[in-house]
N, C-alpha and C positions, 0 to 999 in steps of 0.2 A: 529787328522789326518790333514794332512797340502801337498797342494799340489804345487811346486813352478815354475812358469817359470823364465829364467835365458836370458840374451842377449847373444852376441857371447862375451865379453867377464868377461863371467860370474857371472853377478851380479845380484842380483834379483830384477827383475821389476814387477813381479804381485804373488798374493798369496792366496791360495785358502785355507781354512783351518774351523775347526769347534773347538772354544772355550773349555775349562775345564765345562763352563756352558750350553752347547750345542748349540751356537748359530753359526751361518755359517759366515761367512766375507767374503768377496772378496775386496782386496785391491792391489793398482797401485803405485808404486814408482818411482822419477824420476832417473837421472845419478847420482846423490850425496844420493842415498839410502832413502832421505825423504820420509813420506807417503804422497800421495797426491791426492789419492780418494778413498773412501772407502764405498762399500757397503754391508748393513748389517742389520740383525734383532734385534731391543729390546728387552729386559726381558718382557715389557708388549704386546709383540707381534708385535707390529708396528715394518714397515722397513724402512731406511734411505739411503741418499746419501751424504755422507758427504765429500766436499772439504776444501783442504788444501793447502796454500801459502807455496814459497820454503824456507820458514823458521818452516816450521809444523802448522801455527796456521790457526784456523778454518777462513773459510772465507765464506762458505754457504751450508747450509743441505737446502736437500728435503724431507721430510719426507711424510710418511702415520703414521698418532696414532692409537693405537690399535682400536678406533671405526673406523675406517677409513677414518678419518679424515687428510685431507692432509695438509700440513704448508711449508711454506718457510723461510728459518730464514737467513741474511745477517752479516758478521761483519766485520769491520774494520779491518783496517793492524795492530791495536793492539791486535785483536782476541776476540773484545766486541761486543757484538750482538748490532747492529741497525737499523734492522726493520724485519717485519715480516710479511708475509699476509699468512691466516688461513682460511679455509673455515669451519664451525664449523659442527655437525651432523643434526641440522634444514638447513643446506645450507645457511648460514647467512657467507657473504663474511667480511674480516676484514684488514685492514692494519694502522698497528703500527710503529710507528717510536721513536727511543731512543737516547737521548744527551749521550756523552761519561761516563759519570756516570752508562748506563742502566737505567735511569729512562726514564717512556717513556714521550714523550712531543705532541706529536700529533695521533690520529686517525680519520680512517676515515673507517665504517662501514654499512651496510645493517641490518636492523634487521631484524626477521624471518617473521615481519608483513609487510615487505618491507619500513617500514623507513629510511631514508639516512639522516646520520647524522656526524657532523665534530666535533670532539673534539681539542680544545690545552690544554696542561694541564703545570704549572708551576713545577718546581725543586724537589717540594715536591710530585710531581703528583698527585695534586689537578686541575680538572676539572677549566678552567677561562672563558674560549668561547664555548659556545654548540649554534651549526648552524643544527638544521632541517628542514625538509621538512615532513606535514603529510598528508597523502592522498591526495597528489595532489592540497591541498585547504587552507594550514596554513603554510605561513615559518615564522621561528624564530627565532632571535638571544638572546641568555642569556648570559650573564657577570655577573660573581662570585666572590665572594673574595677569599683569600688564603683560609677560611675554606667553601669553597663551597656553601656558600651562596648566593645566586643569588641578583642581586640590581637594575640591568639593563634589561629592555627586550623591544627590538624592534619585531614586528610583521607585517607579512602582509596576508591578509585571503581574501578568497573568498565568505563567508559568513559574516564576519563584515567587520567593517572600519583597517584602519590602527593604529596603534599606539604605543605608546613609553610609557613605566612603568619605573619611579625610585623610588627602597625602601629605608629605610633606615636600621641602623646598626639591626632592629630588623627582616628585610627583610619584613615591613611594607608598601603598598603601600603610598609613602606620592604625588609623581606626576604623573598624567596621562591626558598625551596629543592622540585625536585623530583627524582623519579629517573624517567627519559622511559625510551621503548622501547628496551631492547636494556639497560636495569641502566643506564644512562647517568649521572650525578647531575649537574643545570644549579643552579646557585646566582646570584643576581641581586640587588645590591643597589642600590635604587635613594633621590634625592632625596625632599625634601619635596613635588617639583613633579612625579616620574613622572618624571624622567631618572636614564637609566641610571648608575649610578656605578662599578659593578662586574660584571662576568658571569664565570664558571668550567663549565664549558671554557671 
């Protein structure tokens, strides 16, 4: 069943109609017949609102997913998704961003325990900067290599001192600089094994 409205001279601009798989559509065309909005139910039950440039290609869904879970999804004038904010079923907020490949290279998320947290992530989409904040009383930064292995960690807390971690290729701590109570600065370099090799004072 398909129901169409027509302009005055007679072409159709909107379209109402229920699929071969039962699903309903309502879709909006412009003066050169293109589709260019289209609202509509999935097979997994979620409904969608999907825009299109006057060349047909996708350029932004609103969607609800079948848990009812709501997403936004963006793409470029080549019709490649690049970004997305998602709010998940814990109510944990999310937004993702993608180089023209679709790999994604940055987020930036709420976790359901209320963590706030920044990812960049390299080519591969392999995680390289993780920036948190935990409970109000630990921020962090980590620096990774291509396999995710952490090397780098700057912190700053309310409960200890500040300080700066580098490991090595085994992600071993081999240096850790802090500045302890009273401004103090302790520097510690130690072996492959966790022997001391150096201290400052």
């Amino acid at each position: 069943e398909r129901f169409i409205l027509k302009d005055a001279q007679g072409q159709p601009r909107a379209e109402l109609g229920v699929g071969t798989d039962g699903i309903p559509t309502l879709s909006f065309y412009d003066n050169g017949q293109q589709l260019r909005l289209q609202l509509g139910e999935s097979p997994d039950g979620g409904i969608g609102l999907h825009m299109f440039d006057a060349d047909g290609r996708p350029r932004a869904n609103v969607s609800l997913r079948s848990g009812s879970d709501p997403s936004i999804e963006l793409f470029d004038s080549n019709g490649r998704k690049r970004a997305t904010i998602d709010v998940s079923g814990d109510g944990s907020p999310s937004l993702v961003l993608m180089d023209s490949s679709g790999i994604a290279r940055a987020s930036l998320a709420i976790s359901s325990q209320g963590v706030p947290g920044l990812n960049i992530l390299d080519s591969q989409g392999n995680v390289r900067i993780d920036l948190r904040v935990w409970d109000d009383e630990v921020a962090a930064l980590i620096l990774s290599d291509s396999s995710g292995e952490p090397h780098a960690a700057l912190a700053a807390s309310d409960i200890g001192p500040p300080s700066l971690v580098l490991a090595d290729e085994q992600t071993r701590s081999r240096v850790d600089l802090r500045v302890l109570k009273g401004g103090v600065p302790n520097l510690v370099l130690t072996d492959y094994q966790g022997n001391v090799l150096f201290t400052a004072p």
